[in-house]
N, CA, C and O atoms as a Maestro MAE file, in Angstrom:
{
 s_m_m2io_version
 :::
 2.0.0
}

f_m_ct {
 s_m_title
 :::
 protein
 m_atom[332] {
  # First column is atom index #
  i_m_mmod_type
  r_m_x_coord
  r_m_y_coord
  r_m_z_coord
  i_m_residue_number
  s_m_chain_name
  s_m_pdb_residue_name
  s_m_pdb_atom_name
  i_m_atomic_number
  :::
  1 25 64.291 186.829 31.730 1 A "UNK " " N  " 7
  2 3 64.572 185.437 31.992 1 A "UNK " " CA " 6
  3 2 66.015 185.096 31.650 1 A "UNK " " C  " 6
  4 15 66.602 184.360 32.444 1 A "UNK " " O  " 8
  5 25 66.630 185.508 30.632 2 A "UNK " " N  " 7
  6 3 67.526 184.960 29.911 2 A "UNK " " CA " 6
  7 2 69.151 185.900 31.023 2 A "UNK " " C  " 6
  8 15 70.320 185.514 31.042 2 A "UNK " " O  " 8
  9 25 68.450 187.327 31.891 3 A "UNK " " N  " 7
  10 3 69.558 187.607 33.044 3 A "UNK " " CA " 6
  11 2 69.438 186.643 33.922 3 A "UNK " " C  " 6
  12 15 70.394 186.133 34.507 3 A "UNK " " O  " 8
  13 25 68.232 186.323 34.075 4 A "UNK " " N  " 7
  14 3 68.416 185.535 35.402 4 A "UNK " " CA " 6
  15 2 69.022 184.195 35.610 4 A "UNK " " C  " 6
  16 15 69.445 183.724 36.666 4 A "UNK " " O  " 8
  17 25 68.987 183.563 34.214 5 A "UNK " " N  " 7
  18 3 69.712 182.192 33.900 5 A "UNK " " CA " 6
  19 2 71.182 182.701 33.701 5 A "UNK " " C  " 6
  20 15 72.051 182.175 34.397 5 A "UNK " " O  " 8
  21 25 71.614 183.908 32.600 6 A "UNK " " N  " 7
  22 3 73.106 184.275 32.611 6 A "UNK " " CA " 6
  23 2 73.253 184.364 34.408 6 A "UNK " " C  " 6
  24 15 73.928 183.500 34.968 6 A "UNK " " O  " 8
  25 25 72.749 185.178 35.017 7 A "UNK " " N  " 7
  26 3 73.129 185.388 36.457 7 A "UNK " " CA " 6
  27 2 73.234 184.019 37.134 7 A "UNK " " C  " 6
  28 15 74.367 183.848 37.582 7 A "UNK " " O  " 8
  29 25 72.564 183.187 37.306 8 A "UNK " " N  " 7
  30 3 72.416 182.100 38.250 8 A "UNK " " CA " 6
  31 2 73.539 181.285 37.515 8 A "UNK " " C  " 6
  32 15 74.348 180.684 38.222 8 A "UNK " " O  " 8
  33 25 73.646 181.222 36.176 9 A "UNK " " N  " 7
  34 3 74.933 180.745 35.476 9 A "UNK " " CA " 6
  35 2 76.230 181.077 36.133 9 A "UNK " " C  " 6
  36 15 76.689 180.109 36.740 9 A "UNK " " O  " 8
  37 25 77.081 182.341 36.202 10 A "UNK " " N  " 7
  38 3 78.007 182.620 36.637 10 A "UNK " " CA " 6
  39 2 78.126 182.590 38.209 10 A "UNK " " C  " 6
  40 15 79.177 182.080 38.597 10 A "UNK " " O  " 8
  41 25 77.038 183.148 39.462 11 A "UNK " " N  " 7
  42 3 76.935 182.618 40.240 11 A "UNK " " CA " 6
  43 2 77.304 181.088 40.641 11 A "UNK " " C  " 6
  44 15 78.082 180.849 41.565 11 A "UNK " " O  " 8
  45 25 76.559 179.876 39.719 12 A "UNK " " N  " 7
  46 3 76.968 178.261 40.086 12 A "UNK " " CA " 6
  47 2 78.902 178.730 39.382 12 A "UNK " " C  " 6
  48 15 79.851 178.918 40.144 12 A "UNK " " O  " 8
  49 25 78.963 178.785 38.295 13 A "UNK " " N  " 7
  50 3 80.211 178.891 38.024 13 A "UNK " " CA " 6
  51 2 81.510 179.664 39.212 13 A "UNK " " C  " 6
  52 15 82.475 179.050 39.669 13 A "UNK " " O  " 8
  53 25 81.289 180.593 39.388 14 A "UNK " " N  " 7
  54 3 81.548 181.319 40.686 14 A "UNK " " CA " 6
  55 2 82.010 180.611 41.458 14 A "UNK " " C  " 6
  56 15 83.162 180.703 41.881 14 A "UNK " " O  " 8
  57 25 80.709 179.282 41.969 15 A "UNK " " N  " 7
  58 3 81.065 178.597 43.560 15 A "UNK " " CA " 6
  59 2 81.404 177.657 43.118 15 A "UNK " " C  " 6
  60 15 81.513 176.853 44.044 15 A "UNK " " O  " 8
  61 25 81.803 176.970 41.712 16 A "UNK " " N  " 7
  62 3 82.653 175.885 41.143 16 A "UNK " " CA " 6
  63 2 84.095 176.477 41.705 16 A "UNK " " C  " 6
  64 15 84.811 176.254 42.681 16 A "UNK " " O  " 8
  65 25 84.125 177.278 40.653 17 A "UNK " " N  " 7
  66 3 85.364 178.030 40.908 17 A "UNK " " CA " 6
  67 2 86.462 178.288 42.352 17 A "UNK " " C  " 6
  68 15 87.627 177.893 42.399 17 A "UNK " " O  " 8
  69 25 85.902 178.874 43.207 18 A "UNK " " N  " 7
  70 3 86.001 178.836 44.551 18 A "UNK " " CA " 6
  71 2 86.024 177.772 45.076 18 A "UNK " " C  " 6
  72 15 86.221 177.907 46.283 18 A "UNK " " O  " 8
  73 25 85.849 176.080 44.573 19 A "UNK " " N  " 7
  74 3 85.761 175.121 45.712 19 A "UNK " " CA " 6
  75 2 86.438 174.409 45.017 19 A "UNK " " C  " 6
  76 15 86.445 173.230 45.371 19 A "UNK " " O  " 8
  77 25 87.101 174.696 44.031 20 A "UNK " " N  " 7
  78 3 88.433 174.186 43.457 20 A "UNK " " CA " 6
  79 2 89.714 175.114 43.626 20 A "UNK " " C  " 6
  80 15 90.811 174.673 43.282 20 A "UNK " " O  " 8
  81 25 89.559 176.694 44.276 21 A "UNK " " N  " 7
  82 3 90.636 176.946 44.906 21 A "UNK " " CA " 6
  83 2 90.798 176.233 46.472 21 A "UNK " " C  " 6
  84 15 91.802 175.953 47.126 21 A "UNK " " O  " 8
  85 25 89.429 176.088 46.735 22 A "UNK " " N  " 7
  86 3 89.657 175.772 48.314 22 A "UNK " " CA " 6
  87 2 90.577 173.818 48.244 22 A "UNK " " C  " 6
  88 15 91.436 173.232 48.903 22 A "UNK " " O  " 8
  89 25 89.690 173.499 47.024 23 A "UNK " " N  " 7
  90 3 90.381 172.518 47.403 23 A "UNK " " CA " 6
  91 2 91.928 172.038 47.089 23 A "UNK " " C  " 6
  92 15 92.566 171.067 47.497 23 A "UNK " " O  " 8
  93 25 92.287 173.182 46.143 24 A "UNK " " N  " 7
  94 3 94.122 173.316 46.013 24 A "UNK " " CA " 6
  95 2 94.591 173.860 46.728 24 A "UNK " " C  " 6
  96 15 95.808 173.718 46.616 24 A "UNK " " O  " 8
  97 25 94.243 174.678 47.745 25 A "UNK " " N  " 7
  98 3 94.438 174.936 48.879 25 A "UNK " " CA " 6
  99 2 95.223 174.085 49.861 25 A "UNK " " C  " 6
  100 15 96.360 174.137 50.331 25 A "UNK " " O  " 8
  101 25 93.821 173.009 50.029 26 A "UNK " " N  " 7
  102 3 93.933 172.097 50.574 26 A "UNK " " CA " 6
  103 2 94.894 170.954 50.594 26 A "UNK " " C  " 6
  104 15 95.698 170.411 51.352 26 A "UNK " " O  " 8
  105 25 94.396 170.856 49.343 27 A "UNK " " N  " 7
  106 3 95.956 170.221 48.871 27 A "UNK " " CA " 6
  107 2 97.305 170.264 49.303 27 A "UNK " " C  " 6
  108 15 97.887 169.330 49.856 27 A "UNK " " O  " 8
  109 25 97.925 171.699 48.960 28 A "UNK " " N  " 7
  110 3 98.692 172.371 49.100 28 A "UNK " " CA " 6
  111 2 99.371 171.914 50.708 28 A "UNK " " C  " 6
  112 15 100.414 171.379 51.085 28 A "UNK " " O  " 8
  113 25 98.282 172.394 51.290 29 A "UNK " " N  " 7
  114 3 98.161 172.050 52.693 29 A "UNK " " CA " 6
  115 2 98.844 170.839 53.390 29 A "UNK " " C  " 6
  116 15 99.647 170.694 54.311 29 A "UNK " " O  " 8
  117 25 98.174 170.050 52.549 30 A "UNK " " N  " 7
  118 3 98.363 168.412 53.240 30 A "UNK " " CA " 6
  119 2 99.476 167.872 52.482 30 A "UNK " " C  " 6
  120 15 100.145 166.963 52.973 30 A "UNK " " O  " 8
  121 25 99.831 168.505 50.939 31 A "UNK " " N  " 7
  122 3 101.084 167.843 50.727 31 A "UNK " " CA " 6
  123 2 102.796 168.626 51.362 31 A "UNK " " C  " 6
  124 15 103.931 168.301 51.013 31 A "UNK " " O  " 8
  125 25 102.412 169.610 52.277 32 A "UNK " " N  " 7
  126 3 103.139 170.382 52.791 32 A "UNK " " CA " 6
  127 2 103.620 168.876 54.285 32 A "UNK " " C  " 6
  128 15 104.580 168.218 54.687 32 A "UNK " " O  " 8
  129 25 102.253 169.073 54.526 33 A "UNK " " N  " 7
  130 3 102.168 168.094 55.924 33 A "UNK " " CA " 6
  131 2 103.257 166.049 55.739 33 A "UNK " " C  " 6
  132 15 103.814 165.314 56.555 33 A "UNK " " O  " 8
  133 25 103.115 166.015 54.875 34 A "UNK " " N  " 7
  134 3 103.663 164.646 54.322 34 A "UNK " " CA " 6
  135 2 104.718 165.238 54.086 34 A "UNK " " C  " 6
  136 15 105.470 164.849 54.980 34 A "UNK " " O  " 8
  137 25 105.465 166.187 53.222 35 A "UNK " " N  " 7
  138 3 106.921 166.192 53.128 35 A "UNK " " CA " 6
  139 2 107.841 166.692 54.143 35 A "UNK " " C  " 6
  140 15 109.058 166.653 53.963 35 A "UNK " " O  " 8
  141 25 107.144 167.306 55.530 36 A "UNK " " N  " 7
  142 3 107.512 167.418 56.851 36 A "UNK " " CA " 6
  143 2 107.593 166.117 57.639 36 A "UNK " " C  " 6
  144 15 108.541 166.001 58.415 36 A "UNK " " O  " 8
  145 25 106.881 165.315 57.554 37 A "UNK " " N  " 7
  146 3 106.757 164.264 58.042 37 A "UNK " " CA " 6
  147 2 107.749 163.555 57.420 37 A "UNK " " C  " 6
  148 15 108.340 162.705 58.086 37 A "UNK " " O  " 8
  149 25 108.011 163.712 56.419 38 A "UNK " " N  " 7
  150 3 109.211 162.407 55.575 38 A "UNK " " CA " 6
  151 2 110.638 163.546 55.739 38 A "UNK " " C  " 6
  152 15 111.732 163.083 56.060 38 A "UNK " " O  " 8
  153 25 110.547 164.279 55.610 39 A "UNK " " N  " 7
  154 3 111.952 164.912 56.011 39 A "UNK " " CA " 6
  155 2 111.880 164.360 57.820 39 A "UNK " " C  " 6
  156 15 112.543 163.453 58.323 39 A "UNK " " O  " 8
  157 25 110.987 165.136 58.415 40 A "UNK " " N  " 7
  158 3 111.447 164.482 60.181 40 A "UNK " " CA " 6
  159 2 111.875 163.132 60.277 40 A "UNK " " C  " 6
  160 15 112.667 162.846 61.174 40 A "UNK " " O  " 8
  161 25 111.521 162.364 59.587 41 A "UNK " " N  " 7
  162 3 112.250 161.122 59.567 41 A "UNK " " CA " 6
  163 2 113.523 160.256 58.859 41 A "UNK " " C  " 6
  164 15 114.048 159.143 58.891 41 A "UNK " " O  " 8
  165 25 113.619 161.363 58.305 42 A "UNK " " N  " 7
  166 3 115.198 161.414 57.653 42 A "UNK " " CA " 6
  167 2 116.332 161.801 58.357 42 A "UNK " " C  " 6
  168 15 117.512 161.972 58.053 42 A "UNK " " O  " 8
  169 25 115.472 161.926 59.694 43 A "UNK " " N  " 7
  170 3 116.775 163.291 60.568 43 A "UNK " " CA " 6
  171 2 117.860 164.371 60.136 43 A "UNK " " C  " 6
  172 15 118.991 164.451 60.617 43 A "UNK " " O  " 8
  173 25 117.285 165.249 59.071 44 A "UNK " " N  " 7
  174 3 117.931 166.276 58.834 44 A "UNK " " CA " 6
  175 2 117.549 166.939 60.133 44 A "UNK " " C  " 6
  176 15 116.661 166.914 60.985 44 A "UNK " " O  " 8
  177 25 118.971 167.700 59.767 45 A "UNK " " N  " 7
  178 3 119.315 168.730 60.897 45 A "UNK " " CA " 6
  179 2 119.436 170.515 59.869 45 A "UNK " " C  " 6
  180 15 119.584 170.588 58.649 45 A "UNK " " O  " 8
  181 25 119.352 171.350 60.540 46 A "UNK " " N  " 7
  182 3 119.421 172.256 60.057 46 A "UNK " " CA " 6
  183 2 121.291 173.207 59.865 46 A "UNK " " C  " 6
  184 15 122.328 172.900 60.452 46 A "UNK " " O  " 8
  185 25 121.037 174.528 58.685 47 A "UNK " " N  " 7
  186 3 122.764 174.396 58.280 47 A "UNK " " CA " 6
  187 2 123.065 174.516 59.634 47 A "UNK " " C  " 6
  188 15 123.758 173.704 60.248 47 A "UNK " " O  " 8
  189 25 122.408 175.810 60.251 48 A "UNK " " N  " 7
  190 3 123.610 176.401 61.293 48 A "UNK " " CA " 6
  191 2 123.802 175.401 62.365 48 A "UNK " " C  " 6
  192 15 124.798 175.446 63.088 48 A "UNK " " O  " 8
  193 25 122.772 174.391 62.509 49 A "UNK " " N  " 7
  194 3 123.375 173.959 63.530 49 A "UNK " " CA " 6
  195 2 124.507 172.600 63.002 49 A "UNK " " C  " 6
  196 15 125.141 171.899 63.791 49 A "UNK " " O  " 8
  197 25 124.532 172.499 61.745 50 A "UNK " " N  " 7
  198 3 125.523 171.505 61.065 50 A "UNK " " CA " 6
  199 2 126.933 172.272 61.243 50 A "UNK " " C  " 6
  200 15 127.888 171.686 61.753 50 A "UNK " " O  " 8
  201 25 127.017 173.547 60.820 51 A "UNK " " N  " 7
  202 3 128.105 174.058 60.795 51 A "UNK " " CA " 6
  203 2 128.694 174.352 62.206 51 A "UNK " " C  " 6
  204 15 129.888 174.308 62.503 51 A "UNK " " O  " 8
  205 25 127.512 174.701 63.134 52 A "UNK " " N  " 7
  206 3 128.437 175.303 64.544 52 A "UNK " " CA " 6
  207 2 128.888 173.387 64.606 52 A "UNK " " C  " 6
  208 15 130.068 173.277 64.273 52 A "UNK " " O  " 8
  209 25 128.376 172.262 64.869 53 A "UNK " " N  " 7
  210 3 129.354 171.159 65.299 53 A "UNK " " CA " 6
  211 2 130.066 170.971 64.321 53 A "UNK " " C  " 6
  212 15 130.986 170.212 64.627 53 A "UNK " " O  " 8
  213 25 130.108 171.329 63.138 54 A "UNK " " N  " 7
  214 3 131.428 171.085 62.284 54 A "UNK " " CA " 6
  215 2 132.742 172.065 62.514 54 A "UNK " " C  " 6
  216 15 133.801 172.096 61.887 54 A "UNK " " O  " 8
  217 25 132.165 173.078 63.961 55 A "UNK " " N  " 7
  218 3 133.479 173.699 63.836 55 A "UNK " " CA " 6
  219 2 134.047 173.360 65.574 55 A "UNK " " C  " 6
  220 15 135.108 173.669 66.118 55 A "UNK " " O  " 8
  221 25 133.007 172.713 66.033 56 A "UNK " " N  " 7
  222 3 133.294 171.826 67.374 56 A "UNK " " CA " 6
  223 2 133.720 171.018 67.063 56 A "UNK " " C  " 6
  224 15 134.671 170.769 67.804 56 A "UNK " " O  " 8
  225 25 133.532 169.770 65.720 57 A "UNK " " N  " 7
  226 3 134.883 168.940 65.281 57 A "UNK " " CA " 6
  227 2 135.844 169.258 64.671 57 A "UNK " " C  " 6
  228 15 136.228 168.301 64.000 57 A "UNK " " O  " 8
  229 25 136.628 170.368 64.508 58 A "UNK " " N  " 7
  230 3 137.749 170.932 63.817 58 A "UNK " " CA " 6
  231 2 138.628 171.328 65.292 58 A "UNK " " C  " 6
  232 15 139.776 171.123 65.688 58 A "UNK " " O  " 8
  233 25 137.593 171.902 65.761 59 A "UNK " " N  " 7
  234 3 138.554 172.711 66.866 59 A "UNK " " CA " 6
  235 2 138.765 170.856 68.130 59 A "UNK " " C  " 6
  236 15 139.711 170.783 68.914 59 A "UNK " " O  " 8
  237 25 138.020 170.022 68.042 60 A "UNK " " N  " 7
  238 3 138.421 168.868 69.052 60 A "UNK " " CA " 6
  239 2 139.241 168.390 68.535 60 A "UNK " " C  " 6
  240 15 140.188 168.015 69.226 60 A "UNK " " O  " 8
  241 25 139.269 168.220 67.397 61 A "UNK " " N  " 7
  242 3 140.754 167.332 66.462 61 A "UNK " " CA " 6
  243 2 141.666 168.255 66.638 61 A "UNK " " C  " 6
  244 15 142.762 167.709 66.516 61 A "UNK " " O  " 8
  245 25 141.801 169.572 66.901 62 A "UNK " " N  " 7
  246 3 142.973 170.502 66.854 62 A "UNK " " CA " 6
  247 2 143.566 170.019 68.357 62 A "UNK " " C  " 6
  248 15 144.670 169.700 68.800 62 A "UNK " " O  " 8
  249 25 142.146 170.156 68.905 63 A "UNK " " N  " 7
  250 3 142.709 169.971 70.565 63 A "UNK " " CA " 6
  251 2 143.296 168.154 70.850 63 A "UNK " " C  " 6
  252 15 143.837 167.912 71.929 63 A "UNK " " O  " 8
  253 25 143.157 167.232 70.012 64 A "UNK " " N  " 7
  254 3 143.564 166.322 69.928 64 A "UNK " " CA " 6
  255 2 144.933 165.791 69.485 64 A "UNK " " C  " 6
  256 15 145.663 164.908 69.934 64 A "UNK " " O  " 8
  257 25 145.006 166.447 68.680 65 A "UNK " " N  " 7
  258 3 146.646 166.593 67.718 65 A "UNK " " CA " 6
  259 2 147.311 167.320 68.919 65 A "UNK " " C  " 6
  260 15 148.501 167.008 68.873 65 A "UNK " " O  " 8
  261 25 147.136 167.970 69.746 66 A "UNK " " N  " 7
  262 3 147.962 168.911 70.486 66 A "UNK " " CA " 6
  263 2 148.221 168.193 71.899 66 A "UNK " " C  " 6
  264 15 149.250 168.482 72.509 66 A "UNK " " O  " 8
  265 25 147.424 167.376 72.371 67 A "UNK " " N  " 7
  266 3 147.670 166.388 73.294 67 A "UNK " " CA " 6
  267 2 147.992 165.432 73.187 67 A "UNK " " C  " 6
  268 15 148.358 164.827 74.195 67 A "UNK " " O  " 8
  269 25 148.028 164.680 71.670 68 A "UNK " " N  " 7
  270 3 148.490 163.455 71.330 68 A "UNK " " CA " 6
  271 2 150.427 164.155 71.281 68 A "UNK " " C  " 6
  272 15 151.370 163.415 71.563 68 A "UNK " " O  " 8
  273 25 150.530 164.990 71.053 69 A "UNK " " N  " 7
  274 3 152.098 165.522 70.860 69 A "UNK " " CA " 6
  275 2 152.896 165.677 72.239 69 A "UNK " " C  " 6
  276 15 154.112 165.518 72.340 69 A "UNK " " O  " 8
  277 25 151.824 166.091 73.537 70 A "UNK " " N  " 7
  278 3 152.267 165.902 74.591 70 A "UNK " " CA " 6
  279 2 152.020 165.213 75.405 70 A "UNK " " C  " 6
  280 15 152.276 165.474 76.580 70 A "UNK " " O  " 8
  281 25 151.275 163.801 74.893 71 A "UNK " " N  " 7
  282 3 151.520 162.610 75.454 71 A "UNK " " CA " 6
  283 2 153.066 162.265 74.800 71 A "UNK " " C  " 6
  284 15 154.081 162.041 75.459 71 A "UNK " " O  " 8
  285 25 152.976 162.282 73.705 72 A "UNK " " N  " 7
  286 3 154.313 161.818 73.306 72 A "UNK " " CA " 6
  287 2 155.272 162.033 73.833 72 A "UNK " " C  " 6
  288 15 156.114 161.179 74.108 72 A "UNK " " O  " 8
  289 25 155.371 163.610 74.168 73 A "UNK " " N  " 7
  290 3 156.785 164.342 74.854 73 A "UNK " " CA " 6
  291 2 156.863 163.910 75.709 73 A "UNK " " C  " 6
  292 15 158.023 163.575 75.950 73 A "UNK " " O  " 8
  293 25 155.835 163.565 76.812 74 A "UNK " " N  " 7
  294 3 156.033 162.988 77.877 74 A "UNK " " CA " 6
  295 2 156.415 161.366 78.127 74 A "UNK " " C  " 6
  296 15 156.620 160.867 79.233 74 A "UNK " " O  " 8
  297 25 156.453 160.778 77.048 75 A "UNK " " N  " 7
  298 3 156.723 159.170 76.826 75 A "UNK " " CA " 6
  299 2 158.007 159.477 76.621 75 A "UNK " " C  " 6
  300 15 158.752 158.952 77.449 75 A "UNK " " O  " 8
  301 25 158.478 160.070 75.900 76 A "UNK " " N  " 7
  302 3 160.084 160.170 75.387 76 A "UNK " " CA " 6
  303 2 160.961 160.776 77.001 76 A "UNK " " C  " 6
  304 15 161.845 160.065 77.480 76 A "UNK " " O  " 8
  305 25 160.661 161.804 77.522 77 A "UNK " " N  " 7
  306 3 160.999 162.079 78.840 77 A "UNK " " CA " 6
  307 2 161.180 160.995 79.765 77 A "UNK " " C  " 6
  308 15 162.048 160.924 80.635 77 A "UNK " " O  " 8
  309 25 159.947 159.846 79.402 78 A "UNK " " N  " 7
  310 3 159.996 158.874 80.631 78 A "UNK " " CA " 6
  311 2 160.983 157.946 80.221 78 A "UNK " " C  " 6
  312 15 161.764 157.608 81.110 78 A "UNK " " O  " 8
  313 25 161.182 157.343 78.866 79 A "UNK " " N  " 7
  314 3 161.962 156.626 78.471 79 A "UNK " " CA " 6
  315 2 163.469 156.955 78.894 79 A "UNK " " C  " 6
  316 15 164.223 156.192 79.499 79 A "UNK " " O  " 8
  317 25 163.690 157.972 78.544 80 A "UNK " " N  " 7
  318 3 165.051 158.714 78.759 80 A "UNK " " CA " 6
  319 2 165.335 158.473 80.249 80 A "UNK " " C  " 6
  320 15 166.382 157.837 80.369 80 A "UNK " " O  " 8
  321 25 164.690 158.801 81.563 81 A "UNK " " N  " 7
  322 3 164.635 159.122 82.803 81 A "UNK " " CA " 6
  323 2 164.821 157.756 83.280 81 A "UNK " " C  " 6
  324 15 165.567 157.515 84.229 81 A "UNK " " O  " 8
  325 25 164.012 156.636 82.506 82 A "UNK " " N  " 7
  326 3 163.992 155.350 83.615 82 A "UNK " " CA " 6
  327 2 164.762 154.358 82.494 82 A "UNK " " C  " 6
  328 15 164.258 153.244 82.354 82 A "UNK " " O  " 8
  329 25 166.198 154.753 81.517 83 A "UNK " " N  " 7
  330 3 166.666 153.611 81.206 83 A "UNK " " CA " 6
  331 2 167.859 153.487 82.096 83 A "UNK " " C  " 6
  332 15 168.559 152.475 82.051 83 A "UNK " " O  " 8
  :::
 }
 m_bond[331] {
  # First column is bond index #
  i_m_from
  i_m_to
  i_m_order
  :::
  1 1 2 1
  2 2 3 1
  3 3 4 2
  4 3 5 1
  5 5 6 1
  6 6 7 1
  7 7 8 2
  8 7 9 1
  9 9 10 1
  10 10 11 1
  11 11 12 2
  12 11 13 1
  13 13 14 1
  14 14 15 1
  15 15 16 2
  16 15 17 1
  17 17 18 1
  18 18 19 1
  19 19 20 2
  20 19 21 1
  21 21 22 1
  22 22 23 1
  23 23 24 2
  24 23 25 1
  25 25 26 1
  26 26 27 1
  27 27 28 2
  28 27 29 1
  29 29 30 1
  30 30 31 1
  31 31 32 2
  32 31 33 1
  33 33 34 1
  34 34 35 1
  35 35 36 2
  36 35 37 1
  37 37 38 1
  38 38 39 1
  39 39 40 2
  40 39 41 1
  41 41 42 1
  42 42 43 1
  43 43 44 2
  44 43 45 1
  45 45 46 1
  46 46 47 1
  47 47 48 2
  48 47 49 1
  49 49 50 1
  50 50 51 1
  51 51 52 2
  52 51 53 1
  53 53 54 1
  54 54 55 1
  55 55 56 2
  56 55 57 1
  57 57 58 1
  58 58 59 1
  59 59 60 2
  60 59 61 1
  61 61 62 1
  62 62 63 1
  63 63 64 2
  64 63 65 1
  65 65 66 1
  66 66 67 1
  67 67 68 2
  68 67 69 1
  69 69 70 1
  70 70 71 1
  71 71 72 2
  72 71 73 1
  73 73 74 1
  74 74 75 1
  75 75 76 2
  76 75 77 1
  77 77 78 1
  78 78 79 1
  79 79 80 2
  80 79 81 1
  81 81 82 1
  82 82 83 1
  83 83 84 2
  84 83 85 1
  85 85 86 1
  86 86 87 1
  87 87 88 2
  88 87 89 1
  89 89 90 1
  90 90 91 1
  91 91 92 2
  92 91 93 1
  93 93 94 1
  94 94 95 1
  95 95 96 2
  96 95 97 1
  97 97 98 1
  98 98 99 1
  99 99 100 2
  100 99 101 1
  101 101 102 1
  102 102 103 1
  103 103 104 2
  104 103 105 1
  105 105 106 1
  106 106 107 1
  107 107 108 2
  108 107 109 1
  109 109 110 1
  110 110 111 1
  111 111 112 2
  112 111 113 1
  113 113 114 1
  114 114 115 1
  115 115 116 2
  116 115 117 1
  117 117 118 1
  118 118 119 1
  119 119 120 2
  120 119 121 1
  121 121 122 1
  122 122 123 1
  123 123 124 2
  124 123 125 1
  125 125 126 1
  126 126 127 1
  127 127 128 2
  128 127 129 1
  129 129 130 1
  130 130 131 1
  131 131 132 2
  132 131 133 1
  133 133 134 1
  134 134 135 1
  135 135 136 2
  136 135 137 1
  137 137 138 1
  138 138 139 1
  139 139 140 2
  140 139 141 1
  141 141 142 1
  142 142 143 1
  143 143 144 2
  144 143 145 1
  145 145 146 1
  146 146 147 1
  147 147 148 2
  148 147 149 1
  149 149 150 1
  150 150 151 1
  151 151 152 2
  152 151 153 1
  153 153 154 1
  154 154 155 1
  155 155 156 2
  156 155 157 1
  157 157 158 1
  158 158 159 1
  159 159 160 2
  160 159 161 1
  161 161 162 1
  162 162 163 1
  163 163 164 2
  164 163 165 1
  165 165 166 1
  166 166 167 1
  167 167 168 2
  168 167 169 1
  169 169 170 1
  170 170 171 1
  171 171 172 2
  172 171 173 1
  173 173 174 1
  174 174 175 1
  175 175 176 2
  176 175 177 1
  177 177 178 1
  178 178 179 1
  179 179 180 2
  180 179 181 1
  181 181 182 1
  182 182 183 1
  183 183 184 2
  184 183 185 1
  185 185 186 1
  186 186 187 1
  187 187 188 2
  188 187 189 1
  189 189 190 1
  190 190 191 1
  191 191 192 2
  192 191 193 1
  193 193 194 1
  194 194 195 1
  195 195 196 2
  196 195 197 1
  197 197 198 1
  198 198 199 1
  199 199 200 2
  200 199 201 1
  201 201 202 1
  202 202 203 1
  203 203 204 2
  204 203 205 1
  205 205 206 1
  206 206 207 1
  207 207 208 2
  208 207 209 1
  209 209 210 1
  210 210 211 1
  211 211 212 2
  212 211 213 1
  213 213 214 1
  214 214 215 1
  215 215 216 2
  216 215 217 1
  217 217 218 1
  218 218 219 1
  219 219 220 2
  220 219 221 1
  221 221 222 1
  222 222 223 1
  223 223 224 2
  224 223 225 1
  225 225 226 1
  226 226 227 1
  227 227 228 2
  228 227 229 1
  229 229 230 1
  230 230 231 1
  231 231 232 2
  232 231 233 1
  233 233 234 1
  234 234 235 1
  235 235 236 2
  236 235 237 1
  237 237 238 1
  238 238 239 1
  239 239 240 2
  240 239 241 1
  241 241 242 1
  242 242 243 1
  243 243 244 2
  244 243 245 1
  245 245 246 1
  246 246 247 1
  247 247 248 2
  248 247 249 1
  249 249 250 1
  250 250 251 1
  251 251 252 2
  252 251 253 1
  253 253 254 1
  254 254 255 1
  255 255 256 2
  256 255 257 1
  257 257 258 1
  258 258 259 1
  259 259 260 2
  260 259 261 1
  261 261 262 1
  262 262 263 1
  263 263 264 2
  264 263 265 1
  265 265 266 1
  266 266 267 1
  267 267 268 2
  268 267 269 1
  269 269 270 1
  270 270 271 1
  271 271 272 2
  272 271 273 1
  273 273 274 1
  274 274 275 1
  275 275 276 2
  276 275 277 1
  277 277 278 1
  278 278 279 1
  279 279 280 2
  280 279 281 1
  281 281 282 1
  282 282 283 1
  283 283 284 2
  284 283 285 1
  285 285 286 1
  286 286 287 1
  287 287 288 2
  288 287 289 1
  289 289 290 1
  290 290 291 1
  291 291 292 2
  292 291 293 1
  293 293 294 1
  294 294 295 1
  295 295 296 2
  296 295 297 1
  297 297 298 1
  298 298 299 1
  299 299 300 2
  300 299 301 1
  301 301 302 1
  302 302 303 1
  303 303 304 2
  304 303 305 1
  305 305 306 1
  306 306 307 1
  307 307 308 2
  308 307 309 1
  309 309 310 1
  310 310 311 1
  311 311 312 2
  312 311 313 1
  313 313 314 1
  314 314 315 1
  315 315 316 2
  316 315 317 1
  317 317 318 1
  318 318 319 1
  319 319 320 2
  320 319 321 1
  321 321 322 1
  322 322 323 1
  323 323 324 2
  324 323 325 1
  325 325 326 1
  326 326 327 1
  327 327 328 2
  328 327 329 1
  329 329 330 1
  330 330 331 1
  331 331 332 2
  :::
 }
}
C-alpha cells in the first residue's frame, strides 16, 4: 500500500511539475510575442540596414559639396562673362 501511495505520489507530483514547465513555456512564449509587437511599433530598423543608408548619406553629402562647388564655378564664370 504504502508503494502505491509513494508511486501515485510522485506520479501527481510529476504532472505538477510538467504543467508548470509547460506553462513557463508558455509564458516565455507570449512574453516574446508582446516585446515584438512593442519593438514593431517603435520602428526600429535593423544595423545593416542603418549602416548601408548611413553610407548613402555620406556619400550624397559628398556628392552635394561637389556640385554645390560647381554651381558656384559656374556663377562666378557667368558674372565675369555678362558684366
Amino acid at each position: 500500500m504504502k508503494k502505491n501511495l509513494l508511486s501515485d505520489f510522485t506520479t501527481v507530483a510529476g504532472g505538477i511539475l510538467k504543467s508548470f514547465e509547460g506553462a513557463k513555456d508558455y509564458s516565455k512564449i507570449k512574453l516574446k510575442e508582446k516585446i515584438l509587437v512593442i519593438l514593431e511599433d517603435l520602428d526600429f530598423i535593423r544595423k545593416d540596414d542603418f549602416e548601408e543608408m548611413k553610407a548613402i548619406l555620406i556619400k550624397s553629402r559628398a556628392e552635394i559639396k561637389k556640385l554645390e562647388r560647381k554651381v558656384a564655378n559656374i556663377e562666378k564664370k557667368y558674372i565675369k562673362t555678362n558684366k
